[in-house]
Biopython code that builds the backbone (N, CA, C, O; Angstrom):
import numpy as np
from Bio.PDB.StructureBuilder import StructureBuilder

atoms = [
    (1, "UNK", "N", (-10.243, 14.228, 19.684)),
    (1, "UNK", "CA", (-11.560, 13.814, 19.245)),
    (1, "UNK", "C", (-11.738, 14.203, 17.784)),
    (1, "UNK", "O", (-11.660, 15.359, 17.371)),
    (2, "UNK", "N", (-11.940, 13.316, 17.175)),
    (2, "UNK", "CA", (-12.797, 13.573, 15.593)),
    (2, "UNK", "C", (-13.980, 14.112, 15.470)),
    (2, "UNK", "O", (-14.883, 13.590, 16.124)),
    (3, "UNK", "N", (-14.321, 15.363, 14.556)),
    (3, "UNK", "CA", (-15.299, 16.016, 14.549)),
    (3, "UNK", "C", (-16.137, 15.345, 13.304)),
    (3, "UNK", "O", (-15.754, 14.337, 12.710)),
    (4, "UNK", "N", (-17.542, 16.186, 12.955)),
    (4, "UNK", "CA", (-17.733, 14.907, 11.783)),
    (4, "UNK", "C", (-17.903, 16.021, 10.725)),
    (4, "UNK", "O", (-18.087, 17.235, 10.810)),
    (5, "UNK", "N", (-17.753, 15.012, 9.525)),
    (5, "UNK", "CA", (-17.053, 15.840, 8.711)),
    (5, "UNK", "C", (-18.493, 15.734, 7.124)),
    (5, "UNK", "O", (-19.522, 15.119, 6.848)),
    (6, "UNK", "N", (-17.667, 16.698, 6.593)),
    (6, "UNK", "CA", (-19.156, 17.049, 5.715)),
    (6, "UNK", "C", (-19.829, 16.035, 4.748)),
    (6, "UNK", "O", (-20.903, 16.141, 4.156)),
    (7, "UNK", "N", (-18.537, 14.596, 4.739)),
    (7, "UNK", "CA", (-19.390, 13.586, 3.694)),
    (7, "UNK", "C", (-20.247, 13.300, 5.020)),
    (7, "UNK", "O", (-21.440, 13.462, 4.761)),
    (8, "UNK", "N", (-20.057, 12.970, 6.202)),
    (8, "UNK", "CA", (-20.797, 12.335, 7.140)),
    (8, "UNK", "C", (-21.951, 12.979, 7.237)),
    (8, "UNK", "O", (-22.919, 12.227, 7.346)),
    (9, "UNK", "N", (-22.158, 14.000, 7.234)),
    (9, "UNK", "CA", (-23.502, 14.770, 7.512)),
    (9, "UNK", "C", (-24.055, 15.129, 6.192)),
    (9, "UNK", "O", (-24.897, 16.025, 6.242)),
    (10, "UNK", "N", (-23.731, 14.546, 4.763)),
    (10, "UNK", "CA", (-24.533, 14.515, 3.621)),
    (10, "UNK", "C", (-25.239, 13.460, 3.673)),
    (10, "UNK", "O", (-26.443, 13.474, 3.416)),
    (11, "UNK", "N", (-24.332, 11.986, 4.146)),
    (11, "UNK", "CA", (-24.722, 10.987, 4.037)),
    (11, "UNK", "C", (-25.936, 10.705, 5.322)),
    (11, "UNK", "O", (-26.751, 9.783, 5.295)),
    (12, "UNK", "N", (-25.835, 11.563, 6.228)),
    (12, "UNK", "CA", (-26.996, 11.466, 6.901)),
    (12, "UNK", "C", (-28.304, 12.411, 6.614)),
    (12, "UNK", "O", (-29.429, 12.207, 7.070)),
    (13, "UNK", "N", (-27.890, 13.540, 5.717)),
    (13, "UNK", "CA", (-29.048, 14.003, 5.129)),
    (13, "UNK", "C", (-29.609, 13.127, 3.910)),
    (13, "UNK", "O", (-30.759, 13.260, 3.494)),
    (14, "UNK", "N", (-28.731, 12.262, 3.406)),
    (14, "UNK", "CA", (-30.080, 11.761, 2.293)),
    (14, "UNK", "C", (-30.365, 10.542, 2.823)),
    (14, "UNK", "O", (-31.075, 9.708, 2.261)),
    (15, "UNK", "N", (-29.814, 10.394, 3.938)),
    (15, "UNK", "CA", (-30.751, 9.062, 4.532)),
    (15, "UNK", "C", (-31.966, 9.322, 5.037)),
    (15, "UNK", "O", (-32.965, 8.628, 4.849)),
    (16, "UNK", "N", (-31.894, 10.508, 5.808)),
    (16, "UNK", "CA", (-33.552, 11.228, 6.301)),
    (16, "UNK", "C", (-33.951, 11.704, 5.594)),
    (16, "UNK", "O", (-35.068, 12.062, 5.965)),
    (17, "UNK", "N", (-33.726, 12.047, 4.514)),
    (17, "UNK", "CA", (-34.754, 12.590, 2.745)),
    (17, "UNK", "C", (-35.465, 11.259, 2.538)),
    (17, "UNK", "O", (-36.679, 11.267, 2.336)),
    (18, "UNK", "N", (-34.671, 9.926, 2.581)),
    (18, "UNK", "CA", (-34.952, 9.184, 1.960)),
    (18, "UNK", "C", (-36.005, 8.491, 2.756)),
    (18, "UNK", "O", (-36.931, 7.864, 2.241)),
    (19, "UNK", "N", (-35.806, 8.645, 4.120)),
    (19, "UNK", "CA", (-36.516, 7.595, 5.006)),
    (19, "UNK", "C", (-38.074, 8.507, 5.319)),
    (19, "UNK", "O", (-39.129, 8.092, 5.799)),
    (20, "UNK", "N", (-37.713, 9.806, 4.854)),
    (20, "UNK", "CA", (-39.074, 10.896, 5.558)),
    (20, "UNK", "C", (-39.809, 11.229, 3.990)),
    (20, "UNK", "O", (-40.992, 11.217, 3.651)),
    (21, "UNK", "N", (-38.848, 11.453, 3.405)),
    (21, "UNK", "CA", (-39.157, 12.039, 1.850)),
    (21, "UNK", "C", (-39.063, 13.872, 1.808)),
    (21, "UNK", "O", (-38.776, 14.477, 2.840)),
    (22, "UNK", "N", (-39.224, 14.302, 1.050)),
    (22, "UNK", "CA", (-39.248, 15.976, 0.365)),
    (22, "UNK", "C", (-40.090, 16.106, 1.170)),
    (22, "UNK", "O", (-39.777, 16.533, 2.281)),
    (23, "UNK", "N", (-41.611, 15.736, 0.830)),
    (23, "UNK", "CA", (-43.121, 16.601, 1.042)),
    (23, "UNK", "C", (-43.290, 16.321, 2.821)),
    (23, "UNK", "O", (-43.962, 16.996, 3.602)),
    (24, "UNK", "N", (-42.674, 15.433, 3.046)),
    (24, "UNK", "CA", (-43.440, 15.404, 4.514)),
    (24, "UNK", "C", (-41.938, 16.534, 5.249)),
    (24, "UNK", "O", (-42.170, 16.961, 6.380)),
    (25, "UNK", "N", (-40.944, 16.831, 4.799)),
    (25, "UNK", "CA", (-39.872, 17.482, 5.097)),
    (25, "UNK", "C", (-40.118, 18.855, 5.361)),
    (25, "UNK", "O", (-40.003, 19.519, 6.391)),
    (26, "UNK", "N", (-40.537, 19.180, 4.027)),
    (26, "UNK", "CA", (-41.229, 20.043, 3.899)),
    (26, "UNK", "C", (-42.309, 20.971, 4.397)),
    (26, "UNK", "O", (-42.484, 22.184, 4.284)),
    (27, "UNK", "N", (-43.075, 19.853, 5.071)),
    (27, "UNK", "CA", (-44.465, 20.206, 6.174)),
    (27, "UNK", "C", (-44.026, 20.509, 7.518)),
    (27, "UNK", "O", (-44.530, 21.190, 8.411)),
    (28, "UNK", "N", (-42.893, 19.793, 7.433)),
    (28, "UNK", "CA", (-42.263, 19.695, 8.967)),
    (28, "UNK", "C", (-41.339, 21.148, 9.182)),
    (28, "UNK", "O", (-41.063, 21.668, 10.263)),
    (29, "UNK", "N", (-40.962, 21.622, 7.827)),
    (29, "UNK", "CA", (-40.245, 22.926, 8.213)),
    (29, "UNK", "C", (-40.860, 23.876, 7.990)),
    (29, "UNK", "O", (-40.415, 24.889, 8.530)),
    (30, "UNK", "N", (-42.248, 24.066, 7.050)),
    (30, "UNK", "CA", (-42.962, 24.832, 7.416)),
    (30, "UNK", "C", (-44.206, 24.826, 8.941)),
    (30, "UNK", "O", (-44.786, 25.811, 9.400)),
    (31, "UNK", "N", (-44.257, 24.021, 9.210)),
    (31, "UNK", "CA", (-44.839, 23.748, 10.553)),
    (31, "UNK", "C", (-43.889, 24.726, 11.725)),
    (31, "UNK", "O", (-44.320, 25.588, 12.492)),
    (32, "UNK", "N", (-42.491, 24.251, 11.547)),
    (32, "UNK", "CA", (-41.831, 25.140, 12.722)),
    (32, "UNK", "C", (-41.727, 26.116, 12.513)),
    (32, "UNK", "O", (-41.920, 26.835, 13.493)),
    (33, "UNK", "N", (-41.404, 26.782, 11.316)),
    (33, "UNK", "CA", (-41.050, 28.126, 10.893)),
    (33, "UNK", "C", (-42.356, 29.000, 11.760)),
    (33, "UNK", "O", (-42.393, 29.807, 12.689)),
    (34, "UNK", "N", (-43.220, 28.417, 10.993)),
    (34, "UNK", "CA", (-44.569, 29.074, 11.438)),
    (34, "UNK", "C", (-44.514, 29.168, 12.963)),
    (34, "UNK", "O", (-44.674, 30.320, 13.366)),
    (35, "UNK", "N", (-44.334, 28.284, 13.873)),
    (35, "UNK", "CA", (-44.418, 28.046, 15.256)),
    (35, "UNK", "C", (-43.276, 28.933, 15.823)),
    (35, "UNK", "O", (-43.369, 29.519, 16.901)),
    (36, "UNK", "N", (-42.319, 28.978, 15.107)),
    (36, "UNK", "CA", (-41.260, 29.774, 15.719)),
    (36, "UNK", "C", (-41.337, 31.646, 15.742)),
    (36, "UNK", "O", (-40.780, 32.489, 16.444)),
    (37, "UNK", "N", (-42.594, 31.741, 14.279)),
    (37, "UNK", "CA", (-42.694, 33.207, 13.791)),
    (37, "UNK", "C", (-43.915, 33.406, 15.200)),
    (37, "UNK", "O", (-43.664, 34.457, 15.788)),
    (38, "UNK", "N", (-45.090, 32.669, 15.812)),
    (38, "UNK", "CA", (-45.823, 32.765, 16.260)),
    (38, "UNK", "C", (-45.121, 33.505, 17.933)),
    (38, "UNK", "O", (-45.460, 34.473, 18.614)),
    (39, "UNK", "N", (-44.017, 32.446, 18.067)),
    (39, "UNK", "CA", (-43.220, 32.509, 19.442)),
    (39, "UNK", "C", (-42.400, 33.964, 19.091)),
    (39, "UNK", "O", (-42.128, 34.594, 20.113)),
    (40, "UNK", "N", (-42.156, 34.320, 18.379)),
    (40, "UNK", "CA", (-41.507, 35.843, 18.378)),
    (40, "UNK", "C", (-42.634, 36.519, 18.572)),
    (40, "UNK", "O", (-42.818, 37.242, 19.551)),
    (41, "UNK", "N", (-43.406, 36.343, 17.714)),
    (41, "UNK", "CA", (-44.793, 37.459, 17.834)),
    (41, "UNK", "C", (-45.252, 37.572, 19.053)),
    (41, "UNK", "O", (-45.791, 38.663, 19.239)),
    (42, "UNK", "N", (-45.248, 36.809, 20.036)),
    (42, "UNK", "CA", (-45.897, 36.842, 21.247)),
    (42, "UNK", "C", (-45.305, 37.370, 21.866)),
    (42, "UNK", "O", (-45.818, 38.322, 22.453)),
    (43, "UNK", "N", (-43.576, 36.989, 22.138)),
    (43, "UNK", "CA", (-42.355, 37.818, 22.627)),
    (43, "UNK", "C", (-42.787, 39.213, 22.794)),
    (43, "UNK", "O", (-43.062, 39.814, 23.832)),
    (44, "UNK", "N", (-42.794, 39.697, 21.309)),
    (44, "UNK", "CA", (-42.583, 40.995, 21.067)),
    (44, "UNK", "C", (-43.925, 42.055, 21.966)),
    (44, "UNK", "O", (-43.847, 43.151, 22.521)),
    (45, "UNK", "N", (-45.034, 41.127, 21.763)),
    (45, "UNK", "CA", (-46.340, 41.898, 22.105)),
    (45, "UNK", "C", (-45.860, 41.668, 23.662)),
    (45, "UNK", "O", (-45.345, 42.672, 24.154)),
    (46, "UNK", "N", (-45.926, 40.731, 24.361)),
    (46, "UNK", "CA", (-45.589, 40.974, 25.529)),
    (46, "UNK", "C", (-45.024, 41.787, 26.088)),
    (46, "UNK", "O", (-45.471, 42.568, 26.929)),
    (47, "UNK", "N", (-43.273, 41.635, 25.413)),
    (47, "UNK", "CA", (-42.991, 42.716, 25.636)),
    (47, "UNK", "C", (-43.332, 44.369, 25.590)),
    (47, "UNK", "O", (-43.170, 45.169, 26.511)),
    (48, "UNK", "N", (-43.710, 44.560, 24.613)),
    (48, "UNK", "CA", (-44.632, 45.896, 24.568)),
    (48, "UNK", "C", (-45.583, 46.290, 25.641)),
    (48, "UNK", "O", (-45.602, 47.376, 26.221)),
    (49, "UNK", "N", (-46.356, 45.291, 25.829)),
    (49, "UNK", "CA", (-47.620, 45.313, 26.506)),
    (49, "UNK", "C", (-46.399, 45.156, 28.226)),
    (49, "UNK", "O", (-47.019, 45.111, 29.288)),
    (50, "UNK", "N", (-45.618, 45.124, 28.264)),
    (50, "UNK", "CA", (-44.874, 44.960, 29.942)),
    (50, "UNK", "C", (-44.590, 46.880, 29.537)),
    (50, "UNK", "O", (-44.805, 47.660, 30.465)),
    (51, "UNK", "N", (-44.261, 47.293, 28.563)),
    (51, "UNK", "CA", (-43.701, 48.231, 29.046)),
    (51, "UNK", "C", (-44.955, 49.195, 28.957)),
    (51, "UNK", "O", (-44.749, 50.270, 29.523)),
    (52, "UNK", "N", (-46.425, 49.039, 28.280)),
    (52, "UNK", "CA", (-47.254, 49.717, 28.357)),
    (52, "UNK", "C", (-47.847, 49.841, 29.850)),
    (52, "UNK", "O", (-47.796, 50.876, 30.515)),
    (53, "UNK", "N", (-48.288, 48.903, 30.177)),
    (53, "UNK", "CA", (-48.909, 48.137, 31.769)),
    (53, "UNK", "C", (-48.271, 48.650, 32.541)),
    (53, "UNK", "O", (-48.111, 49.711, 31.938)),
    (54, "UNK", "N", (-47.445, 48.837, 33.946)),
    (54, "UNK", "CA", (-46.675, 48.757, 35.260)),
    (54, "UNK", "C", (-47.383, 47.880, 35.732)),
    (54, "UNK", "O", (-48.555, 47.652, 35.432)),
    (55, "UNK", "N", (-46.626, 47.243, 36.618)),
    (55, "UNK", "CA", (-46.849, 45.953, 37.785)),
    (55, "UNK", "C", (-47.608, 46.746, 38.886)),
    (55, "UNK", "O", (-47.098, 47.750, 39.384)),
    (56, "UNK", "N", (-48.543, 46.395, 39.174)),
    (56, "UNK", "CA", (-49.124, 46.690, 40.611)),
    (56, "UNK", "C", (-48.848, 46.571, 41.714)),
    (56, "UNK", "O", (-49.479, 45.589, 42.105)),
    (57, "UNK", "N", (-48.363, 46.909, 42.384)),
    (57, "UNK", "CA", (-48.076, 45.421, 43.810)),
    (57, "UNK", "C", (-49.108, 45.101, 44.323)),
    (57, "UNK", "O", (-50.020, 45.887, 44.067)),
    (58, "UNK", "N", (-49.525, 43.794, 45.312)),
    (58, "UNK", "CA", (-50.269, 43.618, 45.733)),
    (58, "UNK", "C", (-50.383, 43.970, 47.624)),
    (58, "UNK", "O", (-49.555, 43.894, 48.532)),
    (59, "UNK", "N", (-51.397, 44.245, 47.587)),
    (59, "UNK", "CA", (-51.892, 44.606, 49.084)),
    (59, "UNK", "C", (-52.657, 43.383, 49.912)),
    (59, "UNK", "O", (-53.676, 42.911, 49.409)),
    (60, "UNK", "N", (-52.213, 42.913, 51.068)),
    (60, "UNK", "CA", (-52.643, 41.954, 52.057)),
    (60, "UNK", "C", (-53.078, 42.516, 52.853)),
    (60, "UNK", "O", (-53.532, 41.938, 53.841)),
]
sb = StructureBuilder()
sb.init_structure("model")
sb.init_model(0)
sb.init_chain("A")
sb.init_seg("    ")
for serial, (resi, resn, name, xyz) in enumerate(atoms, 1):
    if name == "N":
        sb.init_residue(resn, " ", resi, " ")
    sb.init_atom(name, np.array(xyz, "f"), 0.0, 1.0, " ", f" {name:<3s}", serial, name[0])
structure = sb.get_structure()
C-alpha cells in the first residue's frame, strides 16, 4: 500500500485554505482549542472533586 506523501497533503492543505480561507480557519481552531481546554478543565475538577466526595451506596 502507498502511504501519502507530503506534496499530497500540502496540496490538500492549500486547497482547504483556499476553499475556507485564513480567518474563518482560524475561528475554527480557536473555537476547538478553547472547547478542548474547557474538556480538560472539567476532567480535572471532576476528578478532584471524585477524590474529595466518596460514593455512598445506596440503601433499598
Amino acid at each position: 500500500m502507498m502511504g501519502i506523501s507530503i506534496w499530497q497533503l500540502l496540496i490538500i492543505l492549500l486547497i482547504v485554505v483556499m476553499l475556507f480561507g485564513t480567518k474563518r480557519l482560524r475561528g475554527l481552531g480557536s473555537d476547538l482549542g478553547s472547547a478542548i481546554a474547557g474538556f480538560r478543565k472539567s476532567v480535572s475538577e471532576g476528578e478532584s472533586k471524585a477524590q474529595v466526595e466518596p460514593v455512598k451506596p445506596e440503601l433499598k
